[in-house]
N, C-alpha and C positions, 0 to 999 in steps of 0.2 A: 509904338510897340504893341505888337500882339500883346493879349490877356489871354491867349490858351496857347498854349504850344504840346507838339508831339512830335517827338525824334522819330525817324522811320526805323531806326533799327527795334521801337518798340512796337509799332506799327507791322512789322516781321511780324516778331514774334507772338502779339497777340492776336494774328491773325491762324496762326502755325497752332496755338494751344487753342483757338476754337475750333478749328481741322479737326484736332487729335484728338485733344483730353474730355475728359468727361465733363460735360457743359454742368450737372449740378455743382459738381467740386469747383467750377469756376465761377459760380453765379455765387456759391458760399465766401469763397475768396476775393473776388472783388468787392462782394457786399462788407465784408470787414474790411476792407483798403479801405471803400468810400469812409466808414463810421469811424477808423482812424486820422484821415485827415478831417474830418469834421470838428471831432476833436481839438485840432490842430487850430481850425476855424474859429469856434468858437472861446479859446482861450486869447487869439489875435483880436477879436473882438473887445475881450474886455481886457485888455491891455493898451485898449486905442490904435492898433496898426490898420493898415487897409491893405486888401490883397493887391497885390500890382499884376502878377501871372502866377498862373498854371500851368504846368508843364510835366508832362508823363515823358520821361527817361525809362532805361534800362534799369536804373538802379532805384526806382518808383515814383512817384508822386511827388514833385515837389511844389510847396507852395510857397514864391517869391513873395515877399510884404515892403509896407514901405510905411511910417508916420511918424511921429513924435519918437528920439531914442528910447527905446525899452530898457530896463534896466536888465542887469544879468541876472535876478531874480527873476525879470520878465521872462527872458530868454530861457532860460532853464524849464520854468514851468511850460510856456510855448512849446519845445521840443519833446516834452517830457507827455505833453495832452495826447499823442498819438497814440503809446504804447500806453497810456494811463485809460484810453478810451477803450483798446481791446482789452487790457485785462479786467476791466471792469463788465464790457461784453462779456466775458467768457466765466465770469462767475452768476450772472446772471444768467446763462446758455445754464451751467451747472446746475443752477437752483432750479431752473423753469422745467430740466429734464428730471427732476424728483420727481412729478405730480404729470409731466406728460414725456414719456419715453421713446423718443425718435431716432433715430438714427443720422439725420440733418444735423439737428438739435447738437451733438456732440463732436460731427464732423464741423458746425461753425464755431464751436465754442474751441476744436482746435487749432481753425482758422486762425482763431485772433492770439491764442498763447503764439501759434510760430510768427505770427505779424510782429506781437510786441516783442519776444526775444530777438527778434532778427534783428528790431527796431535799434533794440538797447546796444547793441554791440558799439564799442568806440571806435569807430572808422565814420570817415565822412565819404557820402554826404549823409548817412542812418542820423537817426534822432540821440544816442547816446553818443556819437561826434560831434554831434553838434553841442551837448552839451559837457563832453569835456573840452571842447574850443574856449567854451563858454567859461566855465569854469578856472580855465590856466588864463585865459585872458585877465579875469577878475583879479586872480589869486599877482599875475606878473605883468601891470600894466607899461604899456609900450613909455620908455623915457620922453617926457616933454608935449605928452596928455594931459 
């Protein structure tokens, strides 16, 4: 099994928005994806999981894992490291623009609010679907588990 993968239909389109769009606004953008899934990263870590694949979809970043089962605590905090990683970004964007006032500086900080909002929404596959997966699964375990 590959350990990176990428759909072409994302492979399009990010090829279409470095064409068009304004490459700072997507150098700010990506750079909050990357420190969102880091996030991600590093809460798999200390949970004991290993990554198994990477995979950029249409619908962003996902990182497949695989090790010892995580408890639903696990899983919840794991989901939850994404959007917990931009909003924590983006108060720090906030603070660091009091004493140096840039214009970057606020366009990344609201980079990461629209990342984590987006994030939280409950649809799958976003990080707040996953954790109401997560959550209903906990609350209504499957008969004869």
């Amino acid at each position: 099994m590959k350990r990176f993968a990428c759909s072409l239909s994302f492979l399009i389109v990010a090829v279409y928005l470095l064409l068009s769009a304004e490459k700072s606004w997507l150098l700010l953008f990506w750079s909050a994806a990357c420190l969102h899934e880091l996030g991600h990263l590093a809460v798999l870590v200390l949970v004991g999981g290993t990554v198994q694949r990477f995979c950029f979809r249409m619908s962003g970043a996902e990182l497949q894992y695989c090790g010892n089962r995580i408890s639903y605590g696990g899983e919840v905090l794991l989901a939850l490291a994404g959007p917990i990683a931009n909003l924590l970004c983006a108060c720090f964007c906030a603070w660091i623009s009091r004493y140096w006032p840039m214009d970057w500086i606020y366009r990344f900080a609201g980079c990461h609010l629209v990342l984590a909002v987006f994030n939280l929404l409950p649809a799958m596959p976003l990080d707040g679907g996953r954790v109401l997966r997560t959550l209903l699964e906990a609350s209504f375990p499957m008969a004869g588990e």
